[in-house]
C-alpha positions in Angstrom: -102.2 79.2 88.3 -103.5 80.9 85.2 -104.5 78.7 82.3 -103.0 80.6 79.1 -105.5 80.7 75.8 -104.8 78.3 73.2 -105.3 79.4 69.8 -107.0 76.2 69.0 -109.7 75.6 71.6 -113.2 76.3 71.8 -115.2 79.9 73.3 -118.2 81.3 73.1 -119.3 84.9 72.2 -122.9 85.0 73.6 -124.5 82.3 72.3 -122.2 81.9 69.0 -119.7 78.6 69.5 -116.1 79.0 67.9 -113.8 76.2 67.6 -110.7 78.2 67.3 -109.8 81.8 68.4 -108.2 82.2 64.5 -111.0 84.5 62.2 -111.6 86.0 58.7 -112.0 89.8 58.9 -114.6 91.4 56.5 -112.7 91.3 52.9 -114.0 92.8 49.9 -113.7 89.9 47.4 -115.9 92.1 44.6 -117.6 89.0 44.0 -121.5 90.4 44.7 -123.8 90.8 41.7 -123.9 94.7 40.1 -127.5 94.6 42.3 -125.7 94.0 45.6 -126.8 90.1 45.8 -125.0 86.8 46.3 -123.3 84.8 43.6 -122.0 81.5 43.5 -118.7 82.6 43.4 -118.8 84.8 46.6 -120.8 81.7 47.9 -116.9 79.2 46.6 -115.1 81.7 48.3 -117.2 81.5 52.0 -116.7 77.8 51.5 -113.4 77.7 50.2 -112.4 79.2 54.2 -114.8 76.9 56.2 -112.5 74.5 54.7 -109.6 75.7 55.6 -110.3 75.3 59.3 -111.5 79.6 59.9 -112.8 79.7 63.4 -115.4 82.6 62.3 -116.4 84.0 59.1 -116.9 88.0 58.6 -118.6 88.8 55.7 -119.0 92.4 54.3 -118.8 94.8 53.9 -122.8 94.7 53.1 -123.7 98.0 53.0 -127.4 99.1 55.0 -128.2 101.0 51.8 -127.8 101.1 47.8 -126.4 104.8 48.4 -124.4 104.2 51.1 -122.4 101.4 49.5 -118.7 101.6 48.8 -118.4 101.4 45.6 -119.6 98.6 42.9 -119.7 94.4 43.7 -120.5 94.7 47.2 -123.5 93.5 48.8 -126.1 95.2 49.8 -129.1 95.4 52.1 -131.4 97.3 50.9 -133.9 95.0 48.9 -135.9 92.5 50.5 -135.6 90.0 47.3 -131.7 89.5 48.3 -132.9 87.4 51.8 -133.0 84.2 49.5 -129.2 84.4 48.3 -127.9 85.6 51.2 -129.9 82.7 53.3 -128.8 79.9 50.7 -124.8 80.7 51.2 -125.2 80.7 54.8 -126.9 77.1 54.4 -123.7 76.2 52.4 -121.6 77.1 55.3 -123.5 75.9 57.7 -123.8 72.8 56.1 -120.3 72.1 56.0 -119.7 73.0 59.9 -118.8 77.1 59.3 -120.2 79.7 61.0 -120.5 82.6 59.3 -121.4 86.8 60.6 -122.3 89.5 58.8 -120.4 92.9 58.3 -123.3 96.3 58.0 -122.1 99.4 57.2 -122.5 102.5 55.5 -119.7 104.3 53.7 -121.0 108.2 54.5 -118.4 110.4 52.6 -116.6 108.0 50.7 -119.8 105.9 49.0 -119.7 105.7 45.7 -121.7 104.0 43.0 -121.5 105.2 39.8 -125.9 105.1 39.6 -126.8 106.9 42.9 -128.3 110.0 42.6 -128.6 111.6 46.5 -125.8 113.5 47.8 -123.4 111.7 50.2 -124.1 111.8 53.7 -122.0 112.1 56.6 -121.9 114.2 59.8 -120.9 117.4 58.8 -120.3 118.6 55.1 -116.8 118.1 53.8 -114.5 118.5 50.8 -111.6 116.5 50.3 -108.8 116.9 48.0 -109.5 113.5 46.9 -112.6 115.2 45.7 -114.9 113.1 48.1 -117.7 115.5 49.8 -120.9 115.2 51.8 -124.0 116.9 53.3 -124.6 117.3 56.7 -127.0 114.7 57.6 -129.9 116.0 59.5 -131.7 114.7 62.2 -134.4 113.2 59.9 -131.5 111.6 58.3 -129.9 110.2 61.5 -133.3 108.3 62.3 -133.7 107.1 59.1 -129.6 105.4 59.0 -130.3 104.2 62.5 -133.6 102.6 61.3 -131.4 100.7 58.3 -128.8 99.7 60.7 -131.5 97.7 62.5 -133.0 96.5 59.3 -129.9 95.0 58.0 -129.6 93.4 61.0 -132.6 91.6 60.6 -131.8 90.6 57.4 -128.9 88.8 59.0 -130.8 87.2 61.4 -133.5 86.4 58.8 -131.2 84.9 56.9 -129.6 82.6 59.5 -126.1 84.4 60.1 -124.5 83.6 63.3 -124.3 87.4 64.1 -124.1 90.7 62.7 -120.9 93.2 63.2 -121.3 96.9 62.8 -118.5 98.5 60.9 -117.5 101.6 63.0 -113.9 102.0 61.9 -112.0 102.7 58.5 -113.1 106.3 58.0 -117.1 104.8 57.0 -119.8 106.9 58.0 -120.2 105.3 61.6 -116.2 105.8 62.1 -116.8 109.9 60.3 -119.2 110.3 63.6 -117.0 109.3 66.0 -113.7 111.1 64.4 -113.4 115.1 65.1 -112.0 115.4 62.2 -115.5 114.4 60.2 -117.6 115.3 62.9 -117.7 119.1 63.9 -121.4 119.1 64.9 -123.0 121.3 67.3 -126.2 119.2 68.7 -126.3 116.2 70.6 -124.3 113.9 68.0 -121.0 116.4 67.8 -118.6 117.7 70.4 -117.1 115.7 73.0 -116.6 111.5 72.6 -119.6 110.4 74.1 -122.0 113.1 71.7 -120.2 111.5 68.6 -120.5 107.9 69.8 -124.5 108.5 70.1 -125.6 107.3 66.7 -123.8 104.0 67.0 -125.1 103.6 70.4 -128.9 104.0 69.6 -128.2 101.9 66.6 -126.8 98.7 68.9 -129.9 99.8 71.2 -132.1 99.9 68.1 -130.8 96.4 67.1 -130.9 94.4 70.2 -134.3 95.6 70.6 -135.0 93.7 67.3 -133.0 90.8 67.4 -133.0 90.0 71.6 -129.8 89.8 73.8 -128.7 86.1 72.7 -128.3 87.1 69.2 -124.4 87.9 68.9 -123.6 91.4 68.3 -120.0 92.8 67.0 -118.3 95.4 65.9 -115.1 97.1 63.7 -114.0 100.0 65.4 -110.8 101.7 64.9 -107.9 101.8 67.8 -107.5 105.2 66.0 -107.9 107.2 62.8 -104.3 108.2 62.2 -105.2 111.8 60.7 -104.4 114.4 62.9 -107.3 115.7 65.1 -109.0 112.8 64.7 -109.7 109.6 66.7 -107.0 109.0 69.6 -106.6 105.5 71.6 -108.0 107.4 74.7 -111.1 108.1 73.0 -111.6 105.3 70.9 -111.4 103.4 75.2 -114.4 105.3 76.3 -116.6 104.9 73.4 -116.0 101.3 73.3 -117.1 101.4 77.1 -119.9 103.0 76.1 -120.6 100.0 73.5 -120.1 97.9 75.6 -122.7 99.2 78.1 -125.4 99.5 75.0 -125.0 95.4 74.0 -121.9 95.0 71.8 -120.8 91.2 72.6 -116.9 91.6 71.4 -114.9 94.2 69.5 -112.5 93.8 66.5 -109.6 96.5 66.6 -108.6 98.3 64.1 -107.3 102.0 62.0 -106.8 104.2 59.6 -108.7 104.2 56.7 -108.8 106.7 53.4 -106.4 109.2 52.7 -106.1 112.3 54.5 -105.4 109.0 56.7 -101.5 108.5 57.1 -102.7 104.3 57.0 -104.5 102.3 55.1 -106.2 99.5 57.1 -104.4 97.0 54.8 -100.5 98.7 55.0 -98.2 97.9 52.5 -94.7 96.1 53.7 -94.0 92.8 55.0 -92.9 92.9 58.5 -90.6 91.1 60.6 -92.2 88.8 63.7 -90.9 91.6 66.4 -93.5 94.2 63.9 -96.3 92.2 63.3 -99.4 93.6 64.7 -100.0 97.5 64.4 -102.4 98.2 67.3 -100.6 96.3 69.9 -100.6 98.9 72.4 -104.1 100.0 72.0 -105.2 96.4 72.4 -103.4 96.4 75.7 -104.8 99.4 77.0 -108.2 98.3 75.9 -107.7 94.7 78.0 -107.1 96.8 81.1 -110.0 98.7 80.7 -112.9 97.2 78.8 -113.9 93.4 79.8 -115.3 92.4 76.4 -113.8 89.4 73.8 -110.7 91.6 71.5 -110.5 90.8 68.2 -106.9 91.8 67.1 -106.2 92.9 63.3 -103.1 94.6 62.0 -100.7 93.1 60.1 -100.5 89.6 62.4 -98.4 86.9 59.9 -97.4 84.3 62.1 -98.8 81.7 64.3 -95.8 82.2 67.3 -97.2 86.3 67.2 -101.2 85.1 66.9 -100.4 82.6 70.2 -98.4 85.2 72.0 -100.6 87.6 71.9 -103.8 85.5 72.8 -102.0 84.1 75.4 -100.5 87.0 76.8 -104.1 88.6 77.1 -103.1 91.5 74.6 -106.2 89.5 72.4 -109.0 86.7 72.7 -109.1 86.0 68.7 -106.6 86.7 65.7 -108.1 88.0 62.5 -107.0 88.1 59.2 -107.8 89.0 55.9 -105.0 89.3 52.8 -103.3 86.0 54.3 -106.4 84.2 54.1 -106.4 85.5 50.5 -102.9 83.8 49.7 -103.6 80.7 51.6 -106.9 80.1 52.6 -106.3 77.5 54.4 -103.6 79.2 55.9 -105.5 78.2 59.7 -105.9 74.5 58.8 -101.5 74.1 57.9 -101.6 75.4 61.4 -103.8 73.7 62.8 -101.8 70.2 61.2 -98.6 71.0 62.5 -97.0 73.3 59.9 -96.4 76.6 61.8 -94.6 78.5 59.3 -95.8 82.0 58.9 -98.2 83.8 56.4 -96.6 83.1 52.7 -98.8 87.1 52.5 -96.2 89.9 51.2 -98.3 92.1 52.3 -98.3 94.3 48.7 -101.8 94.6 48.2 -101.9 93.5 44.6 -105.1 91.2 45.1 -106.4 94.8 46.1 -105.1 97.0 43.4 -106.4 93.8 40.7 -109.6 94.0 42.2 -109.9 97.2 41.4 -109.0 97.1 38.4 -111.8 94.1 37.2 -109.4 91.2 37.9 -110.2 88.0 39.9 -109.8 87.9 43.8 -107.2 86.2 44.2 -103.5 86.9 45.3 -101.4 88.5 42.7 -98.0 87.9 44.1 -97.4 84.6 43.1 -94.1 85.3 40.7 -93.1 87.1 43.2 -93.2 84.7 45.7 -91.5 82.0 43.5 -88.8 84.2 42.1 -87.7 84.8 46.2 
């Protein structure tokens, strides 16, 4: 007989112990210093969820370089001077039985701080009517991304994380490579799916070769782009094999990203149980096909749809990111017996507040009173 998953049980992912299959995806709290460091308030809010019972932390997105960073507040990885604040919030989490990973990626086309003064990069050049645009990064260029890939990773490592995910998915520069629509190169990093994968496979080669094979390695990657002609399912199952085969230790699904993307990754609407989670079928077809630990994202709001699908196989681990905004200890009511589902609306106001200079936090309160 089969023994079904349990949301609440401990698993391993290489040598990085979990005591519940329930996780934070990467959120952008715009908490990091105008230099790209730690604060004390991003260090509250790393806290704030190891108290609320988070299986794994996923911080990020800390970008591998001041001009490939997504705009202003994130962190970045760049200096060597921001090792001691990013070391002294991992202590805090650590310290208070958390364990914490860190998100590296570069935004390609879509960075966007206000001081930079080099041209974006991404695979080929681009205009978009959003106005966003790149060069075509050169092979000089690859090597020199790959080579920041890996020193971000040691950052991580340096500075104690549990683990380091590469963010491949949301239309970033990683996610432009592997997308035909970005990517229309002729050489060796363009053309068919395994050609655009090869930059993020000689990064993970680059990074295990730094940090060894016990050192856990993740990554974001998108079930698909949602823009037409550009990542399918199909595609996004053999470059995750490929992954796989160059030392990633488990995958988070994901999709969509900016516009000409028909999705956000964060969707407006709040769905019923029978909707939640939008890449349910690509997370199936990648459990027949690639034997790695699933991370499942995508709209998941309630703890019968997390347990159904980790113990139907569709996932190994839930993660979550606005609901964990609303209730960060959204995962410890679970955990005590209150099962009711996400009080997140899913409206993306703690996004749009953000964005406009306001505090992280979850706007929708009056709403939520007034229904």
């Amino acid at each position: 007989m089969i023994r079904l998953a349990e949301l609440f049980e401990i698993t391993k992912i290489n040598s990085l112990e979990l005591k519940n299959r329930l996780i934070r995806s990467a959120t952008w709290e715009g908490k990091a210093s105008t230099s790209g460091s730690v604060t004390p308030e991003l260090t509250s809010i790393m806290k704030r969820l190891v108290e609320g019972d988070v299986g794994l932390i996923i911080a990020g997105i800390a970008s591998v370089t001041r001009d490939g960073s997504p705009g202003p507040n994130h962190l970045i990885l760049s200096k060597n001077e921001e090792l001691n604040g990013l070391t002294a919030m991992v202590e805090e989490v650590h310290n208070i039985g958390g364990k914490i990973v860190l998100q590296i990626g570069h935004a390609g086309l879509f960075s966007q701080l206000q001081d930079r003064i080099n041209e974006n990069l991404g695979p080929s050049p681009i205009k978009l009517e959003s106005g966003h645009s790149c060069r075509e990064m050169n092979l000089d260029d690859i090597l020199e991304v790959i080579g920041e890939f890996e020193n971000a990773a040691n950052v991580a490592r340096n500075a104690h994380f549990d683990g380091v995910q590469i963010h491949a998915a949301h239309g970033y520069l990683l996610s432009q490579f592997l997308s035909p629509f970005y990517n229309k190169r002729q050489d060796d990093y363009g053309g068919n799916a395994t050609n655009r994968a090869k930059i993020i496979c000689e990064i993970i080669r680059a990074i295990r070769e730094s940090v060894g094979t016990q050192y856990p390695l993740l990554m974001k990657l998108n079930s698909e782009d949602f823009i037409d002609g550009g990542l399918t399912i199909e595609e996004m199952i053999k470059v995750a094999g490929l992954f796989r085969e160059a030392g990633v230790d488990a995958i988070e699904l994901s999709g969509g990203g900016y516009p000409p993307a028909k999705y956000l990754p964060i969707r407006l609407g709040h769905l019923n149980p029978n909707e939640e989670g939008y890449y349910r079928e690509a997370a199936r077809r990648f459990k027949e096909t690639i034997h790695l630990p699933l991370m499942l994202n995508g709209g998941i709001r309630s703890y019968e749809v997390a347990s159904q699908l980790v113990n139907g196989g569709l996932a190994d681990y839930i993660t979550f990111c606005r609901p964990l905004i609303r209730e960060p200890d959204l995962i410890k009511r679970w955990r005590l017996g209150d099962k009711r589902p996400s009080q997140c609306i899913s409206c993306n106001l703690c996004f749009y507040r953000l964005k406009e200079g306001k505090d992280f936090r979850c706007w929708a309160e009056k709403q939520h009173a007034e229904g």
